[in-house]
C-alpha positions, -999 to +999 in steps of 0.1 A: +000+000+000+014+035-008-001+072-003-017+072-033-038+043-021-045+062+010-055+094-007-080+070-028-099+058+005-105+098+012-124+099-020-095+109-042-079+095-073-045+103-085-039+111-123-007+105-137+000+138-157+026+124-188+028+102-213+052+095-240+060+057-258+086+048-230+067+049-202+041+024-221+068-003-239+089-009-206+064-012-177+066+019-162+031+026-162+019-005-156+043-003-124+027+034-117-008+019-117+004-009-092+017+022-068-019+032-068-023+057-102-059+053-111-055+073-147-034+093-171-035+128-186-024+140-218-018+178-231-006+191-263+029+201-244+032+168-227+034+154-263+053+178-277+085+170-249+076+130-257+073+134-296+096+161-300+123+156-281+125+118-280+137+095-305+107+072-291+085+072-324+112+074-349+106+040-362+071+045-369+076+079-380+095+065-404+073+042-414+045+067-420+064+092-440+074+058-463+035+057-466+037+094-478+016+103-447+012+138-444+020+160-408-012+158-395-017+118-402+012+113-385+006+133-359-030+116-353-011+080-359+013+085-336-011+103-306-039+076-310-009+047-309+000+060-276-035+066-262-048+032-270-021+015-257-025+032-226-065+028-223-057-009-229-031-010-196-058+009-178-085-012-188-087-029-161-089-005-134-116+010-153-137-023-154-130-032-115-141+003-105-177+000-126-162+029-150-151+052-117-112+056-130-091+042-155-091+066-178-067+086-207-070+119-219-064+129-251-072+169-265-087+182-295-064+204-315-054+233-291-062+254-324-099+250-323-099+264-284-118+292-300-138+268-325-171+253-311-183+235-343-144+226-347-143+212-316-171+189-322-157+174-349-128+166-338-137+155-306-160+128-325-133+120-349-111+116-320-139+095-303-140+074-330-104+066-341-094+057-309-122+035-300-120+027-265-146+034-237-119+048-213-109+075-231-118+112-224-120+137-247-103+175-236-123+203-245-109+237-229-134+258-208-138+287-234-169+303-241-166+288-276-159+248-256-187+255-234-213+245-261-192+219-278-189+203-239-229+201-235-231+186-275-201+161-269-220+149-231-250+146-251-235+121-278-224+101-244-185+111-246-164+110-222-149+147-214-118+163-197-127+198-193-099+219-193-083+252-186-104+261-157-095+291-139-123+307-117-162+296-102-168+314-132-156+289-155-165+262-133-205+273-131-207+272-166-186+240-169-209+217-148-237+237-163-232+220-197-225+190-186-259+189-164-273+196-195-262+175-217-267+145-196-303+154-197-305+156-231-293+120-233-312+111-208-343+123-229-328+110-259-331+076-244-291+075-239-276+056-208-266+089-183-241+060-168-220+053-193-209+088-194-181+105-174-165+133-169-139+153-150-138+192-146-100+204-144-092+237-121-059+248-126-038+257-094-007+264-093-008+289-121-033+314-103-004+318-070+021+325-096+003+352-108-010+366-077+022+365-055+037+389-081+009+413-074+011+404-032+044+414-034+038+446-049+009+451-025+035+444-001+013+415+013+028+382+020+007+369+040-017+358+016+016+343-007+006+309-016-027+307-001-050+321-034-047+294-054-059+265-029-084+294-019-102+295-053-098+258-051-118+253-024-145+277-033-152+257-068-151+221-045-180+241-025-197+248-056-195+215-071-211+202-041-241+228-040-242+218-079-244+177-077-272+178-051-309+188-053-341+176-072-325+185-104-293+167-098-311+138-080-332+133-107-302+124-133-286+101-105-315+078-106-308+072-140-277+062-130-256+096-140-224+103-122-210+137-111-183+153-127-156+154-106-135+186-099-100+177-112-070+197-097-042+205-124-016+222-126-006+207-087+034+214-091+045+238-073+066+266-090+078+284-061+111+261-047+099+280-010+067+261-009+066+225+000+066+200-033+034+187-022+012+220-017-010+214-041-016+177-029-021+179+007-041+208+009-069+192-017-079+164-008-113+148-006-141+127-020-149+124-057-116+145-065-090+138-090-055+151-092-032+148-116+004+153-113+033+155-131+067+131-124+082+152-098+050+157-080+040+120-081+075+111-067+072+137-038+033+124-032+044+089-027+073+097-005+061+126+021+022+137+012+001+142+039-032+123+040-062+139+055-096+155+043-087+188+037-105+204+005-136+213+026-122+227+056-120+264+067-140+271+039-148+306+056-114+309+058-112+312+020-136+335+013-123+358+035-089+353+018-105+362-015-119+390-008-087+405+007-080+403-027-107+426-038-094+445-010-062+451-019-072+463-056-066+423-067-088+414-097-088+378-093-113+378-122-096+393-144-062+372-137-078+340-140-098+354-177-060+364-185-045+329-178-072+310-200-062+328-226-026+325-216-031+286-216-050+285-249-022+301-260+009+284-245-014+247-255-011+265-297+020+268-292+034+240-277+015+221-306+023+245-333+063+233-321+053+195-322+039+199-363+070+218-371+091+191-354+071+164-367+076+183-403+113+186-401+121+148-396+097+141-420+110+165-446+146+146-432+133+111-443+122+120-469+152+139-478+177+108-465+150+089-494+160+109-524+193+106-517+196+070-509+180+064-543 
């Protein structure tokens, strides 16, 4: 028995937040899973460092460009290789647990983020060419993924909200996919077969508003926003997933969408490494965390119910914010955007990697002949 299998009897499941060829071919994962990780996450700059900077998929990347596949088929081969393979090691966690974990998430292209009927499609096309019921599709939390959310819940796919800032985001968030399940629901669709996680972004929000602290001169507040806001959307969600209208969904068998912290590495070396672990933790929460974080969680994290505590306490801290001249809603607007962003680009990177060895083999081709 390790932490992680500790933090899972207090309700929470631990994401593994990397994937890349290795990790799959030699064990490692499956050795992860046996440490108690219940899933795996997938971004477009997780990919990039494994695709990119790896010489992991060179010998089917070769193979592909002999095929005379363009970028983007072998960008989609090479993605969907890895994401079924890993569904497939999961598989069996997600059968034992009736569907509760087990899962992979793969994201649309980061370039749609702005996109809703883009989305869609290739959140179905995604859906499709990977096949396998423990796959979750990311959709970002933009006003233009907010719609394609409630559609993609309403087909019955699995979805890994994304880039979630502020009870803002998160209100409209569970919102679509409270919707969608009851349009499936009065479709005739089976709510149970659906799942879905809602991913709030941590760290990201401290390293923003200690900057602005600091030139408050306040530093008492220093690393205390982030699992704040935190806190205040795990309130909402439970106000949210009870009531007649919720109620009437779980009869049918629906499940709720479970706030997902992200983002959980700490990016201040001052603050303990597991911050953003011990200070979240309760039932039907996820968190997913990179290497370093899962290294530091099965080693030293602290296991105790902690997410709904003091929750006075964090209101009062956020409006300190206000207080001070703050505008937490206007930093957490600017950091989706920033994340869009920084998700483009990291993918924009991977295609123009993907292109240059490509344009290499094919180059190596021509001469050879």
């Amino acid at each position: 028995m390790t932490i992680a299998h500790d933090l899972f009897k207090h309700g929470q499941s631990i994401w593994y937040d990397n994937i890349r060829r290795l990790i799959i071919e030699n064990g490692e994962l499956g050795g992860l899973i046996n440490q108690g990780v219940r899933g795996v996450t997938s971004n477009p700059s997780i990919f990039e460092k494994a695709i990119g900077q790896s010489d992991d998929y060179d010998d089917q990347l070769q193979e592909l460009v002999a095929q005379n596949k363009s970028v983007d088929e072998i960008y989609d081969a090479l993605v969907i290789q890895d994401i079924q393979a890993a569904a497939d090691i999961l598989r069996p966690l997600y059968d034992e647990s009736n569907g509760g974990d087990g899962y992979i998430s793969l994201e649309v292209s980061p370039t749609l983020a702005r996109d809703t009927e883009g989305t869609i499609a290739d959140a179905r096309r995604y859906h499709k060419a990977v096949d396998r019921p423990n796959v979750m599709i990311k959709v970002p939390a933009t006003p233009e993924g907010i719609p394609a959310i409630k559609q993609l819940i309403s087909e019955g796919i699995n979805v890994n909200v994304t880039l979630m800032f502020s009870l803002a985001h998160y209100d409209a968030v569970a919102g679509a996919y409270i919707d969608g399940l009851e349009i499936l629901a009065g479709n005739g669709g089976d709510v149970s077969k659906v799942a879905s996680v809602a991913s709030f972004f941590v760290s990201r929000v401290d390293g923003v508003v200690d900057k602005k602290l600091e030139d408050a001169g306040n530093t008492e507040l220093q690393g205390k926003i982030a699992i704040a806001n935190a806190k205040l959307a795990y309130a909402r969600f439970q106000e949210t997933f009870s009531g007649d209208r919720w109620d009437a969904l779980a009869e049918k068998g629906a499940t709720v969408q479970r706030p997902l912290w992200a983002s959980t590495s700490v990016k201040n070396p001052d603050y303990p490494d597991t911050l953003y672990v011990d200070e979240l933790i309760g039932a039907h929460t996820v968190n997913t965390v990179p290497p370093n974080t899962l290294e530091a969680l099965l080693d030293h994290a602290t296991v105790e119910n902690t997410v709904d505590t003091d929750i006075d306490g964090a209101k009062a801290q956020i409006a300190q914010l206000s207080d001070l001249g703050i505008d937490l809603d206007q930093i957490t607007e600017d950091l989706q955007d920033d994340g869009v962003d920084k998700f483009a680009q990291s993918f924009e990177s991977l295609m123009n990697s993907i292109k240059a060895k490509r344009e290499s083999l094919l180059e190596g081709s021509t001469d050879a002949s």
